[in-house]
C-alpha positions as CSV (number, residue, x, y, z in Angstrom):
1,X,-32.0,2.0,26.4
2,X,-31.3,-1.3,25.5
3,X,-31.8,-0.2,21.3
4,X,-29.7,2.4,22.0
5,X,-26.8,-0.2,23.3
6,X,-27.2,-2.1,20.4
7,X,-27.2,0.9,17.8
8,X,-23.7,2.3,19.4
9,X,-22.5,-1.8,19.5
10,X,-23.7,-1.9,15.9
11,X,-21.5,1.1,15.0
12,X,-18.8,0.9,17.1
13,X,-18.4,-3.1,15.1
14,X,-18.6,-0.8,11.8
15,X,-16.3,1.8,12.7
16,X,-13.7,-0.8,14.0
17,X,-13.6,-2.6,10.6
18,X,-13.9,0.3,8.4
19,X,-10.7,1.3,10.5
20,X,-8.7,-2.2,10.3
21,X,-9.2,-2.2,6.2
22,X,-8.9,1.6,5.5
23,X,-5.1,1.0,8.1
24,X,-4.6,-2.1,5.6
25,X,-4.8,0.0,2.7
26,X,-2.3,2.5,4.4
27,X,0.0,-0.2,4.9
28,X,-0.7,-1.8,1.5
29,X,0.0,2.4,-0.5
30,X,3.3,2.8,1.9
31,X,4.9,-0.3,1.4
32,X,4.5,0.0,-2.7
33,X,5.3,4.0,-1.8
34,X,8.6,2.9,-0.2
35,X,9.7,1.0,-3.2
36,X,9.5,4.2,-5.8
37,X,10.9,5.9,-3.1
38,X,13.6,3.5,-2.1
39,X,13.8,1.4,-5.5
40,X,17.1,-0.5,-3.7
41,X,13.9,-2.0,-1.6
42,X,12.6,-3.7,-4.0
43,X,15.9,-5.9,-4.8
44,X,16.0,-9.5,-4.4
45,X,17.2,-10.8,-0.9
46,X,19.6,-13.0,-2.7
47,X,21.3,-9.8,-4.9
48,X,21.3,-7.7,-2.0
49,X,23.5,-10.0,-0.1
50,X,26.0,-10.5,-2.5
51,X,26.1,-6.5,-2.0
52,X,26.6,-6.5,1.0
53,X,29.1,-9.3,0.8
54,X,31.5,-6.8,-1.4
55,X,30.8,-4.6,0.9
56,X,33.0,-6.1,3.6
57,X,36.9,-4.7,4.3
58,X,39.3,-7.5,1.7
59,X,42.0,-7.2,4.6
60,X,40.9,-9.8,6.9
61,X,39.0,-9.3,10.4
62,X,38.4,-6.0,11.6
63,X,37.3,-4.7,15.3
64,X,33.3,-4.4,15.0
65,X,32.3,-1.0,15.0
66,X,28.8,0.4,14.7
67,X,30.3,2.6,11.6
68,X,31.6,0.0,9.5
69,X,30.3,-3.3,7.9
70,X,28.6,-5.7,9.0
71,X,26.9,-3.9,11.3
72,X,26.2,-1.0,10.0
73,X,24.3,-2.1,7.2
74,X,22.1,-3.6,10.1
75,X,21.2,0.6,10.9
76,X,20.2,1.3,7.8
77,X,16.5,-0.3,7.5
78,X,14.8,-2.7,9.0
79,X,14.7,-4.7,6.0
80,X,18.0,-4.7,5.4
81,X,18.9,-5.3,9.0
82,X,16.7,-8.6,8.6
83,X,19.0,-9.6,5.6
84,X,22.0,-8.8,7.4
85,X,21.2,-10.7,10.4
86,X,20.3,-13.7,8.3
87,X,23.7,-13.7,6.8
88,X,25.9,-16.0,8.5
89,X,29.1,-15.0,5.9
90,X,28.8,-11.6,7.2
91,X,29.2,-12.7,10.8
């Protein structure tokens, strides 16, 4: 019994690590995926912002609204909610 424990422990350590590199390499494909996909992804931070700065009304302050900039730009992806939320001018 005890060979037996250690043959389905020996496995079971396999399986788990075959799993954690084969879920790597499914991140690593749908990240690069996302940028052919979404080429406005791969954009620099910095470039991105200055979009979003233009993107804001001209007229002065506006009444929030979950339709309008700043924060919807924060629905649109998670990445681009980070950069809007790290943008103190939009704010």
């Amino acid at each position: 019994l005890a060979q037996i424990d250690a043959e389905i422990l020996r496995f079971r350590t396999y399986a788990e690590g075959h799993v954690a590199a084969l879920e790597e390499q499914r991140r690593a494909i749908s990240a690069r995926l996302e940028t052919v996909v979404y080429p406005v992804l791969s954009l620099p931070n910095e470039i991105t912002s200055r979009i979003f700065l233009e993107c804001l009304p001209h007229y002065g302050r506006v009444r929030p609204s979950p339709h309008s900039p700043p924060l919807l730009l924060t629905q649109i992806c998670r990445h681009w909610r980070n950069i809007a939320l790290s943008m103190g001018e939009l704010w």
